[in-house]
C-alpha atoms as an extended CHARMM CRD file, in Angstrom:
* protein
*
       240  EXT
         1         1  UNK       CA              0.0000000000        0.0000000000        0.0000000000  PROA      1               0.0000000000
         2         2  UNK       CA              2.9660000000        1.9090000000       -0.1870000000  PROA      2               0.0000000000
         3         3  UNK       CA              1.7650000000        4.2220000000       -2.5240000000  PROA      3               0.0000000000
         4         4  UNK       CA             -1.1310000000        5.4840000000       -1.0690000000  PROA      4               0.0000000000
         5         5  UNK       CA             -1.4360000000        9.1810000000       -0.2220000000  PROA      5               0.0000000000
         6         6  UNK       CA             -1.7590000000       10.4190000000        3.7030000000  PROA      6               0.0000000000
         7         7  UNK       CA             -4.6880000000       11.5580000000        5.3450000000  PROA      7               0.0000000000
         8         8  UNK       CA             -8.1580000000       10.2220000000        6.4290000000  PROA      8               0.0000000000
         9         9  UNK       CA             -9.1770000000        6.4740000000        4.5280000000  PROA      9               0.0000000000
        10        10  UNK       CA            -12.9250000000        8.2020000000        4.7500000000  PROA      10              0.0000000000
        11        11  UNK       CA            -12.1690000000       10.4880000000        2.2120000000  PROA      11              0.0000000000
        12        12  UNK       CA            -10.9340000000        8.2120000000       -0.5880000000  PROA      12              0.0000000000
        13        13  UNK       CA            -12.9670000000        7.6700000000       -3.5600000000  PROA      13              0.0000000000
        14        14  UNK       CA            -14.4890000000        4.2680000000       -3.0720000000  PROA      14              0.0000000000
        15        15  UNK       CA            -14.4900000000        2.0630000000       -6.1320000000  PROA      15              0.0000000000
        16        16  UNK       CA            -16.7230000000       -1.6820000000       -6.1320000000  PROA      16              0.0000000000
        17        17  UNK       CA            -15.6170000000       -4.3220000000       -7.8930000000  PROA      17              0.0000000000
        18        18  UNK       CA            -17.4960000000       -7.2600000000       -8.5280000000  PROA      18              0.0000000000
        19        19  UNK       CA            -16.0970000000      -10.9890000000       -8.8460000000  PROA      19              0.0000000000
        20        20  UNK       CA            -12.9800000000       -9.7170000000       -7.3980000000  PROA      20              0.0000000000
        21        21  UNK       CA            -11.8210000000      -13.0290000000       -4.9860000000  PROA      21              0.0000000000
        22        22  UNK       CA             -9.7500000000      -13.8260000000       -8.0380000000  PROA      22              0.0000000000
        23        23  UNK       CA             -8.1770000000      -13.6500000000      -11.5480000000  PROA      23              0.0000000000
        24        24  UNK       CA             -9.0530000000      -10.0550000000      -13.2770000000  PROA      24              0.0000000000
        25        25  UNK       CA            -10.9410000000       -8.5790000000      -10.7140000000  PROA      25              0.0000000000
        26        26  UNK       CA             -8.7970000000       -9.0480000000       -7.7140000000  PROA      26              0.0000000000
        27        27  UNK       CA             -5.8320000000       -7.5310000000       -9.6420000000  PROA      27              0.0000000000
        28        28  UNK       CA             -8.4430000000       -4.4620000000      -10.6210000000  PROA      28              0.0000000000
        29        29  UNK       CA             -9.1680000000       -3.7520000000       -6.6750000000  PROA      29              0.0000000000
        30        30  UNK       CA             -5.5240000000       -4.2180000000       -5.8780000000  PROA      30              0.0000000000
        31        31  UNK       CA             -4.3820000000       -1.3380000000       -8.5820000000  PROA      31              0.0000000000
        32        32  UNK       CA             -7.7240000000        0.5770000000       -7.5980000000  PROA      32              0.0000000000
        33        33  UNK       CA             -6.2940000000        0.3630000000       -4.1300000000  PROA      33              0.0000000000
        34        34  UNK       CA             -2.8870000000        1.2930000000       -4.6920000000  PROA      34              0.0000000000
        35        35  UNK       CA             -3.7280000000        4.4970000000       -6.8900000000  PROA      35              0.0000000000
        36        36  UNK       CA             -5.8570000000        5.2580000000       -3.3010000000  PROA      36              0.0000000000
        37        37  UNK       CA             -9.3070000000        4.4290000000       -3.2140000000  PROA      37              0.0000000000
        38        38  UNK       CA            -11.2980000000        2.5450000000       -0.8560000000  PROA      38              0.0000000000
        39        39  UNK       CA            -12.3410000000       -0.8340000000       -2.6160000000  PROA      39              0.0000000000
        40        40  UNK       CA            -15.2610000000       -2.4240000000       -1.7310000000  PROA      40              0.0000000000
        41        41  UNK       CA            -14.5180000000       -6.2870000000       -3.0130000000  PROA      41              0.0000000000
        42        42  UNK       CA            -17.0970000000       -8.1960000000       -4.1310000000  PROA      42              0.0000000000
        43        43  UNK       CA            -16.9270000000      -12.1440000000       -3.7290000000  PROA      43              0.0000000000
        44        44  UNK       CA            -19.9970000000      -14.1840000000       -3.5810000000  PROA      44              0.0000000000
        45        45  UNK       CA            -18.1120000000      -16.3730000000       -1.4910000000  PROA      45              0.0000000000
        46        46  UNK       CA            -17.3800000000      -14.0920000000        1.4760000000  PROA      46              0.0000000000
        47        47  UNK       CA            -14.4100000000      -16.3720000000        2.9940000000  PROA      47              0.0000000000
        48        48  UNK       CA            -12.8240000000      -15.9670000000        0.0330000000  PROA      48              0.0000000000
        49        49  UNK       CA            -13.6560000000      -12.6380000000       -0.7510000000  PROA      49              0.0000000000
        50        50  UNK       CA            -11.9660000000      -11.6080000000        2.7310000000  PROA      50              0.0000000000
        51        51  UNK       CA             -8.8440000000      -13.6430000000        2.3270000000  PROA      51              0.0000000000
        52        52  UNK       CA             -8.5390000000      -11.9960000000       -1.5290000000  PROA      52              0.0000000000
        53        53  UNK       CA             -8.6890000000       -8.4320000000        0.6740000000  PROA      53              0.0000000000
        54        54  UNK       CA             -6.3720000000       -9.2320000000        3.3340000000  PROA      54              0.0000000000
        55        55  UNK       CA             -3.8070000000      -10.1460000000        0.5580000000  PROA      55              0.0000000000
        56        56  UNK       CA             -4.5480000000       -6.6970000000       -0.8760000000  PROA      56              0.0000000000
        57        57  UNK       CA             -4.5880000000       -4.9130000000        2.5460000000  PROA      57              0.0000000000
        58        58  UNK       CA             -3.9780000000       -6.8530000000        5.4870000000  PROA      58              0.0000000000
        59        59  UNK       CA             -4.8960000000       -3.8060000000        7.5750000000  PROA      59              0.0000000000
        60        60  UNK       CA             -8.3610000000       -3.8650000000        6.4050000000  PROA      60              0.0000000000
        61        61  UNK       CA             -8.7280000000        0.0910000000        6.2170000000  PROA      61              0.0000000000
        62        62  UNK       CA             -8.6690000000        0.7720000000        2.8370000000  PROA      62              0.0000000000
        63        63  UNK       CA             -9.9100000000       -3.0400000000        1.2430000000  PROA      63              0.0000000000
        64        64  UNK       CA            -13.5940000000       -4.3840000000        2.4320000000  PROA      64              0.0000000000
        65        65  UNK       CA            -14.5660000000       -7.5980000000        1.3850000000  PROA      65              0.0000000000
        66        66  UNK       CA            -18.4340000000       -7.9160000000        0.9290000000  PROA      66              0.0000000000
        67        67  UNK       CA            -21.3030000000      -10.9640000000       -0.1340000000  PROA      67              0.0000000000
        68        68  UNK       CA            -22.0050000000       -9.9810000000       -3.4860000000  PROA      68              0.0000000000
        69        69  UNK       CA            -24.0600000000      -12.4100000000       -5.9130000000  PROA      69              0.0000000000
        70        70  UNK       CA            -24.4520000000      -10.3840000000       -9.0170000000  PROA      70              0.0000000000
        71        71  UNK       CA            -27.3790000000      -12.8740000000       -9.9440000000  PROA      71              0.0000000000
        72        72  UNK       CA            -29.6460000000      -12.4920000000       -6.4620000000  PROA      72              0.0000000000
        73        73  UNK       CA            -31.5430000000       -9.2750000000       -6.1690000000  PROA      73              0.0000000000
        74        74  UNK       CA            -31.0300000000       -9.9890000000       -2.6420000000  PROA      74              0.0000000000
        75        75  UNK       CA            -27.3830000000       -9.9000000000       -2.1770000000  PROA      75              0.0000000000
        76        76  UNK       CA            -26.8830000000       -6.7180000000       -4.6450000000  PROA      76              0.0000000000
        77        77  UNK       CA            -29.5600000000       -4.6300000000       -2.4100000000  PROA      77              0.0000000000
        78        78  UNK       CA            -27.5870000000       -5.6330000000        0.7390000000  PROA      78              0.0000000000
        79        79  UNK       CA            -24.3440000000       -4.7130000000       -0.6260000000  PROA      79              0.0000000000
        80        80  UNK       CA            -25.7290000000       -1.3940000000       -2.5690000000  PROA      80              0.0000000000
        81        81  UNK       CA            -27.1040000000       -0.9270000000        1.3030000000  PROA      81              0.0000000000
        82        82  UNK       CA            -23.8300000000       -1.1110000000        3.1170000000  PROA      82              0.0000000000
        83        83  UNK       CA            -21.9520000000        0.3950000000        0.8130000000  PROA      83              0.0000000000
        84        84  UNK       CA            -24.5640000000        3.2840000000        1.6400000000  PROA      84              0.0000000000
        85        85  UNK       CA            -24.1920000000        3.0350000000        4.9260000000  PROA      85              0.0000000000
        86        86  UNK       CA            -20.6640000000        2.3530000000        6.1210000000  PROA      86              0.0000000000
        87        87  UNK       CA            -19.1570000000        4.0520000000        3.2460000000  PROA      87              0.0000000000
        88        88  UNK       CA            -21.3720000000        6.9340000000        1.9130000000  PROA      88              0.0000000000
        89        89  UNK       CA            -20.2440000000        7.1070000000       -1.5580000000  PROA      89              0.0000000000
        90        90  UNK       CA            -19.8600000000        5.0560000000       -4.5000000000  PROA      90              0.0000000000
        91        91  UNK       CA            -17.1940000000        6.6850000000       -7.4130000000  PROA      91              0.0000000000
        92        92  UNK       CA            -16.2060000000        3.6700000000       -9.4060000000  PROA      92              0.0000000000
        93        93  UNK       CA            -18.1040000000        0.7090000000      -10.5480000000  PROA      93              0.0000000000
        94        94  UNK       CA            -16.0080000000       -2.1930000000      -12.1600000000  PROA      94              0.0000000000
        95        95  UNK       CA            -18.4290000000       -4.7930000000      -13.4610000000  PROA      95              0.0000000000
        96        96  UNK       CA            -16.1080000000       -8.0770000000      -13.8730000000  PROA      96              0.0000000000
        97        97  UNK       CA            -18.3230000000      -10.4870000000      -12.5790000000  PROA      97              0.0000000000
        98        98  UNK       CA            -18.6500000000      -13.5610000000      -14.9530000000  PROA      98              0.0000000000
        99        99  UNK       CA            -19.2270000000      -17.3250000000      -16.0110000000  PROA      99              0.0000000000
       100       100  UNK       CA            -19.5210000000      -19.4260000000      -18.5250000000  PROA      100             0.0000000000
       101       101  UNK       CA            -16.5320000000      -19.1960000000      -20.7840000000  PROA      101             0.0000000000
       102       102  UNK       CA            -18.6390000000      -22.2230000000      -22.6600000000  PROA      102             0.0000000000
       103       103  UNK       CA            -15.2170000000      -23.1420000000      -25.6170000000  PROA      103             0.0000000000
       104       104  UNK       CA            -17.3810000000      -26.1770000000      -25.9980000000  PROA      104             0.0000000000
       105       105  UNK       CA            -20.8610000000      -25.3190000000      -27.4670000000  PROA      105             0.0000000000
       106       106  UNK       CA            -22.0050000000      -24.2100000000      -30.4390000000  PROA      106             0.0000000000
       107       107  UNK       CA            -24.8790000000      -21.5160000000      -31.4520000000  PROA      107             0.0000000000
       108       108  UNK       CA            -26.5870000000      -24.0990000000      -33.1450000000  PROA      108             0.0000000000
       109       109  UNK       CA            -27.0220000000      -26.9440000000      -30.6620000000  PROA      109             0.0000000000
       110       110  UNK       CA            -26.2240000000      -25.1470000000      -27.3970000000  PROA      110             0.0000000000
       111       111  UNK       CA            -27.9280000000      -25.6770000000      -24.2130000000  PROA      111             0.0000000000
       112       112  UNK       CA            -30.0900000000      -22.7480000000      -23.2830000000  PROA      112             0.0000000000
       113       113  UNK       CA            -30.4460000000      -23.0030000000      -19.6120000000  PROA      113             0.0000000000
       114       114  UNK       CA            -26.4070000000      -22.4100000000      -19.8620000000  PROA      114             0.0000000000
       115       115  UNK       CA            -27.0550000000      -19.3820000000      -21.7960000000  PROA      115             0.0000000000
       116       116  UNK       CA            -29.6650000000      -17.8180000000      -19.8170000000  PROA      116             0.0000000000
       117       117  UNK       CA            -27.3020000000      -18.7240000000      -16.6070000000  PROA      117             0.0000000000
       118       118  UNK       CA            -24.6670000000      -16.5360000000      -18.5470000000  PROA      118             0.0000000000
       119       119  UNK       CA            -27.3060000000      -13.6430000000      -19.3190000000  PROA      119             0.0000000000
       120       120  UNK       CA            -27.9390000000      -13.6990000000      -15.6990000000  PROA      120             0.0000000000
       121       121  UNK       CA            -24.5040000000      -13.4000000000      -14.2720000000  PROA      121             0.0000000000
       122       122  UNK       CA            -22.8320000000      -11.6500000000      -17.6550000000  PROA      122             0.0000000000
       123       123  UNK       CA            -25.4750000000       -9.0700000000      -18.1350000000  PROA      123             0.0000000000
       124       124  UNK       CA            -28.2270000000       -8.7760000000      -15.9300000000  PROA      124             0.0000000000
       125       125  UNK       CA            -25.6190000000       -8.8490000000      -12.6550000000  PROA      125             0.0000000000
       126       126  UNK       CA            -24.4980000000       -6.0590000000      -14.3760000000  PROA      126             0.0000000000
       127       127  UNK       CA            -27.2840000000       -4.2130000000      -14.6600000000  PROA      127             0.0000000000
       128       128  UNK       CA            -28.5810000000       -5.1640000000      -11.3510000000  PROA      128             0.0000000000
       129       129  UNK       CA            -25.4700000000       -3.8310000000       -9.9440000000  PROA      129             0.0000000000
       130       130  UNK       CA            -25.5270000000       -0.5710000000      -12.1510000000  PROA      130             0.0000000000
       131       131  UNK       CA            -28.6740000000        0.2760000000      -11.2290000000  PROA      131             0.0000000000
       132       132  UNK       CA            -28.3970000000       -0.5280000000       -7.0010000000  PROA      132             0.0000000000
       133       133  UNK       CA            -25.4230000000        1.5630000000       -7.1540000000  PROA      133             0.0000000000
       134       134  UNK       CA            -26.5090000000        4.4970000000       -9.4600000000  PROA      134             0.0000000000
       135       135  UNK       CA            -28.0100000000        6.8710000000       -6.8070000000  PROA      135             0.0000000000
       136       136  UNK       CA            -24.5510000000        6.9620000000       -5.1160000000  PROA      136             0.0000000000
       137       137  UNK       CA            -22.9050000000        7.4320000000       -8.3470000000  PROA      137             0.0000000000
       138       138  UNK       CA            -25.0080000000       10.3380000000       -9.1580000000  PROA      138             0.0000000000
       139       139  UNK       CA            -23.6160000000       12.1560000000       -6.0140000000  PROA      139             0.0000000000
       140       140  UNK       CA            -19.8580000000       11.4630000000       -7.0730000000  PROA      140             0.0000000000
       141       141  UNK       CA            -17.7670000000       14.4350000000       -7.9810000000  PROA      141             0.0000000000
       142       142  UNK       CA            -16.1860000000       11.8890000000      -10.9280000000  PROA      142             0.0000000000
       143       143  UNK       CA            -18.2430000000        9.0290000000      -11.4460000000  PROA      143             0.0000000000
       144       144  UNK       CA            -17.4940000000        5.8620000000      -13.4270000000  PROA      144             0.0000000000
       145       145  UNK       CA            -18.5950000000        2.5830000000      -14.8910000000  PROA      145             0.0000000000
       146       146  UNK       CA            -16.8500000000       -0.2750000000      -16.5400000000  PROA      146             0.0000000000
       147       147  UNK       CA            -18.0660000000       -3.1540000000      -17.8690000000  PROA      147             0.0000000000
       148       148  UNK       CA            -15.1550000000       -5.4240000000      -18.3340000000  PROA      148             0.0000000000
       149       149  UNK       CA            -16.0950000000       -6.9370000000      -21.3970000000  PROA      149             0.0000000000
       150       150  UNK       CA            -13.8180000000       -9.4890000000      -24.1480000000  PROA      150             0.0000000000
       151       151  UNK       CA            -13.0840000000       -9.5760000000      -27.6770000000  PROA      151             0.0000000000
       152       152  UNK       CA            -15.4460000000      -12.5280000000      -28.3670000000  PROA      152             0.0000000000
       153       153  UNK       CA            -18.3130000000       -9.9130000000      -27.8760000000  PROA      153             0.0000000000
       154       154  UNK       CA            -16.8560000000       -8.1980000000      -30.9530000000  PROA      154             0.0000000000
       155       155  UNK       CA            -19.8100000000       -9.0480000000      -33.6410000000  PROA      155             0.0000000000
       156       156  UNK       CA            -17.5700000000       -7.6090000000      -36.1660000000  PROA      156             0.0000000000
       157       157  UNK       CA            -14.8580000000      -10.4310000000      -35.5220000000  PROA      157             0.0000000000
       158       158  UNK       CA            -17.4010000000      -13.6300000000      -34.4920000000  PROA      158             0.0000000000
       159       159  UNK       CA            -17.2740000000      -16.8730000000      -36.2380000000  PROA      159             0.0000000000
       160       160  UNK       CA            -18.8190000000      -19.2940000000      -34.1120000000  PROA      160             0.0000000000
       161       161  UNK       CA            -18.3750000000      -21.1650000000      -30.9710000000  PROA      161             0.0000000000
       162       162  UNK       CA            -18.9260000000      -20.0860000000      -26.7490000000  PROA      162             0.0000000000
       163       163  UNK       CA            -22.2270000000      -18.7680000000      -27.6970000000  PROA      163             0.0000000000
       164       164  UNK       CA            -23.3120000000      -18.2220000000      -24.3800000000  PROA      164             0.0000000000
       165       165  UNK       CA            -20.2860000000      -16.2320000000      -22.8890000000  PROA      165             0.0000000000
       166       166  UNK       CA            -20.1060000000      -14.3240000000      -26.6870000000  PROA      166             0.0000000000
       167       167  UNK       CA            -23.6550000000      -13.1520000000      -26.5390000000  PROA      167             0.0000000000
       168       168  UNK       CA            -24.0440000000      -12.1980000000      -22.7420000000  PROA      168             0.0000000000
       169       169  UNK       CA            -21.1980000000      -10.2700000000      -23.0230000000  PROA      169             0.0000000000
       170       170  UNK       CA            -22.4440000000       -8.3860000000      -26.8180000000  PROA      170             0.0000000000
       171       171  UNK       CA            -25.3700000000       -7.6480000000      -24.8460000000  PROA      171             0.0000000000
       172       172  UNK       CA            -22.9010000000       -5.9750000000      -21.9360000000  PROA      172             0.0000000000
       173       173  UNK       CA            -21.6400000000       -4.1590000000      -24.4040000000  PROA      173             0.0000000000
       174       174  UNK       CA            -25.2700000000       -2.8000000000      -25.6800000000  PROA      174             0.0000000000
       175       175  UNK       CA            -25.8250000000       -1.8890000000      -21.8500000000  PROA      175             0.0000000000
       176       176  UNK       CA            -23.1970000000       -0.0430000000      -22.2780000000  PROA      176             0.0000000000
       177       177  UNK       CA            -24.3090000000        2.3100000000      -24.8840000000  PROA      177             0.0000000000
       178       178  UNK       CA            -27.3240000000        2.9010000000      -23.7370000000  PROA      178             0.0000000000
       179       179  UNK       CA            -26.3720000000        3.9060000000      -20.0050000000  PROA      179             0.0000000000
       180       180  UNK       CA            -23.3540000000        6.2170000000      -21.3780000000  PROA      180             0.0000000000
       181       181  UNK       CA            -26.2000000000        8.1030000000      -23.3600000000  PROA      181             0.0000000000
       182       182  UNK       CA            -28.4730000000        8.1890000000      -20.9190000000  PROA      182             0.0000000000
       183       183  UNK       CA            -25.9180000000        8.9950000000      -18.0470000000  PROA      183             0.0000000000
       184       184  UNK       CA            -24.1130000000       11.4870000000      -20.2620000000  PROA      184             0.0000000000
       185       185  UNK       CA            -26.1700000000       14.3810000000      -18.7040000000  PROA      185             0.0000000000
       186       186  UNK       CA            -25.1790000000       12.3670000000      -15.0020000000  PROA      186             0.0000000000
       187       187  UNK       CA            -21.1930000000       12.9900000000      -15.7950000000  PROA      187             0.0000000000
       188       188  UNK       CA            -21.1430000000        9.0940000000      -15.3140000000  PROA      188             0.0000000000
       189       189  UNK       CA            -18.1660000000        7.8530000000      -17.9590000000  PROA      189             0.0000000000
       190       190  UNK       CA            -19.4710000000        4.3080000000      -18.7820000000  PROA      190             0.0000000000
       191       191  UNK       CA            -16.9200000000        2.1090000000      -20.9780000000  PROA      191             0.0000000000
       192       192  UNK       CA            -16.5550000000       -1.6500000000      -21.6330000000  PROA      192             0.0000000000
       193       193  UNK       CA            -13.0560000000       -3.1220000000      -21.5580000000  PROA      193             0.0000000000
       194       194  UNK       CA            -11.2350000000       -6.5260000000      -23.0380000000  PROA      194             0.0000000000
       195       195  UNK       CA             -9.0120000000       -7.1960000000      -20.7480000000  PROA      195             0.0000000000
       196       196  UNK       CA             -7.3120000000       -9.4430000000      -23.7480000000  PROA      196             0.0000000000
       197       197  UNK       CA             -6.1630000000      -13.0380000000      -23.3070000000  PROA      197             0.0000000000
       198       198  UNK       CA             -4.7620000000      -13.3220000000      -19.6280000000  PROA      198             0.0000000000
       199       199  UNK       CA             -3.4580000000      -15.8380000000      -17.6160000000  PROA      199             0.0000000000
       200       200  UNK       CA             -6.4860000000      -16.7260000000      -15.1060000000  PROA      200             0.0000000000
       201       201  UNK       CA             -8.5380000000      -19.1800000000      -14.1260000000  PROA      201             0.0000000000
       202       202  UNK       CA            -11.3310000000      -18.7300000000      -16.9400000000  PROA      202             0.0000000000
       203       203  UNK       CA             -8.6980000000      -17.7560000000      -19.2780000000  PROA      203             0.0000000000
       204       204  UNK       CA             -5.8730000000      -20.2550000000      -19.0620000000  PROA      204             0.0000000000
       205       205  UNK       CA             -3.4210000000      -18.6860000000      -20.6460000000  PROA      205             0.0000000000
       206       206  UNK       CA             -2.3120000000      -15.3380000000      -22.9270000000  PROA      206             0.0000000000
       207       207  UNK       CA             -0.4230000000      -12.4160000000      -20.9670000000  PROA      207             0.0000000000
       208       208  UNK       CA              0.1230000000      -11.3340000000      -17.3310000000  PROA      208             0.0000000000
       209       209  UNK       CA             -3.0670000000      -10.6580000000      -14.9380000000  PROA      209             0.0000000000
       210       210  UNK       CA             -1.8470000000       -7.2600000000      -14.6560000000  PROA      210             0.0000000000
       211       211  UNK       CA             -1.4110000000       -6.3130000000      -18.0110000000  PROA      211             0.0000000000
       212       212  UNK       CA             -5.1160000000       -6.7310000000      -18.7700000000  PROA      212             0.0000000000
       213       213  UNK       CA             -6.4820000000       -5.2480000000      -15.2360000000  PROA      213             0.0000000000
       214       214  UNK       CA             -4.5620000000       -2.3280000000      -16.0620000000  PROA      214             0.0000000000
       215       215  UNK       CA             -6.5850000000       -1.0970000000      -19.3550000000  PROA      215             0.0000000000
       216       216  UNK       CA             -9.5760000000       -1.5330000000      -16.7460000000  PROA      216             0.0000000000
       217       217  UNK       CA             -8.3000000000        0.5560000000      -14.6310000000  PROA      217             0.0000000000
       218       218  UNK       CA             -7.2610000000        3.1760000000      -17.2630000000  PROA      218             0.0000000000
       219       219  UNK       CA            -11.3380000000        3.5980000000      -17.5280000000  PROA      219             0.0000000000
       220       220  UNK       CA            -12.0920000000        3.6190000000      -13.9230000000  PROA      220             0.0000000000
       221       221  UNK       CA             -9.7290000000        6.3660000000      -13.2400000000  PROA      221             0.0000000000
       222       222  UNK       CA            -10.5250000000        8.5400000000      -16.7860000000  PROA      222             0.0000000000
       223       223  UNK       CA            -10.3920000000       12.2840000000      -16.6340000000  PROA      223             0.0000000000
       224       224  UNK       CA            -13.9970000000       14.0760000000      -16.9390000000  PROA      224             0.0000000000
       225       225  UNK       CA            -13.5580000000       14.6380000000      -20.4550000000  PROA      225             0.0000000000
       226       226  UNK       CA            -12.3620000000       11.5530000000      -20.9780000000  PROA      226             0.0000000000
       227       227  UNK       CA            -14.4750000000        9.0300000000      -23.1650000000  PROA      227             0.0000000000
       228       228  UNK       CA            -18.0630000000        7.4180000000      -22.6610000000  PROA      228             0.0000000000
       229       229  UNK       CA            -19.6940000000        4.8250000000      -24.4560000000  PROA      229             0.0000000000
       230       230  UNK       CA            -16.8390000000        2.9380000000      -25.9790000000  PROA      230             0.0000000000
       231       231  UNK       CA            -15.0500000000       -0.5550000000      -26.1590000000  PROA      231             0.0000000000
       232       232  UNK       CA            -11.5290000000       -0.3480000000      -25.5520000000  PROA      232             0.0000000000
       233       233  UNK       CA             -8.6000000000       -3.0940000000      -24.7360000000  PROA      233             0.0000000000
       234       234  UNK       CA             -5.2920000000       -1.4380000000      -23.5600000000  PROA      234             0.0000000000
       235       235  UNK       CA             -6.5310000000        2.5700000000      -23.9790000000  PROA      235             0.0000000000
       236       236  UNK       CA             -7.0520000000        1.4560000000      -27.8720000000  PROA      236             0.0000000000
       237       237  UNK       CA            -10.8060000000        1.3190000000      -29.5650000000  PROA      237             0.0000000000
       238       238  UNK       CA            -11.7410000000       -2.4560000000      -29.9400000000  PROA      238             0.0000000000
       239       239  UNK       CA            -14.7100000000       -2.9830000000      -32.9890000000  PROA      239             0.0000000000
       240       240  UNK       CA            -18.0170000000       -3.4210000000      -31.8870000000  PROA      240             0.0000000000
């Protein structure tokens, strides 16, 4: 935590990040962390989700593990409610929660309870989330939103193949268009992100963790006249 400014942890900008135990995420609330805001982790296994913040911050001032099931109404009202009340402000939303990364189905004979299982962690959790959240984000001197997206939601570049992780997260990338026009007037910056090939658990392979977190954080931490409503991996415009 070395490089985290002086004074009181109350008056950092507070940043949630969702399916942040592991992988992507966890390496998102760790940078979040160390460029000084107060990270709110979301794990919807809290055990783990406490162990993932005591790696960040073993202190526990600055990271807060919480229950957070993108999926259950229930569990993103609770958190949306503590965040409210312990914390008092919401500036940065990182949407990273996600399943499903189905390499072995096809569009034409896949199973469609997987892909409404995807839907409902991929896109609605975001949305769910979003919206719980958005009444604290309203209030934020610099407010942001980041859908952490991937390249196989790129309809200019599909071919086939993990049909339900490909369209939940085309859809993310709709939600994203349509809350950075209609939060435009809110000064809420709302971006999706590819993270790119990384080495993580869903991924199982491609570049360092930290390498794609960082282009996430890039669009959590944007300037106010920075840009809304895109799809970037690594600063650089992806194709929709």
């Amino acid at each position: 935590m070395a490089e985290r400014s002086g004074g009181d942890v109350r008056e950092l900008p507070v940043a949630v990040v969702t399916g942040a135990n592991r992988g992507i995420g966890h390496e998102v609330a760790r940078q979040l962390a160390r460029r000084g805001h107060r990270v709110v982790l979301g794990s919807r296994d809290l055990a783990k989700g406490q162990a993932a913040a005591a790696r960040i911050d073993p202190d526990g001032t600055q990271v807060v593990a919480v229950r957070l099931d993108v999926a259950d109404d229930v569990s993103v009202a609770a958190m949306a409610d503590r965040v409210t009340r312990e914390l008092g402000r919401a500036d940065v939303l990182v949407n990273n929660a996600a399943i499903l990364y189905d390499t072995w189905a096809r569009a034409e004979s896949a199973d469609l309870d997987e892909v409404r299982q995807a839907l409902d962690t991929n896109l609605f959790g975001a949305w769910r989330v979003t919206r719980a959240l958005l009444p604290l984000l309203r209030r934020s001197p610099h407010p942001r939103v980041v859908n952490v997206s991937s390249e196989s939601s790129s309809l200019a570049r599909m071919t086939g193949g993990t049909p339900a992780y490909s369209v939940s997260k085309a859809a993310l990338n709709a939600l994203t268009r349509l809350l950075a026009g209609e939060l435009h007037h809110d000064r809420i910056l709302v971006n999706s992100v590819c993270p790119g090939w990384t080495a993580t658990d869903m991924g199982g392979g491609g570049r360092p963790v930290p390498e794609g977190a960082a282009g996430v954080v890039w669009a959590a931490t944007l300037p106010d006249d920075g840009p809304t409503g895109g799809f970037f991996r690594d600063g650089e415009t992806v194709a929709w």
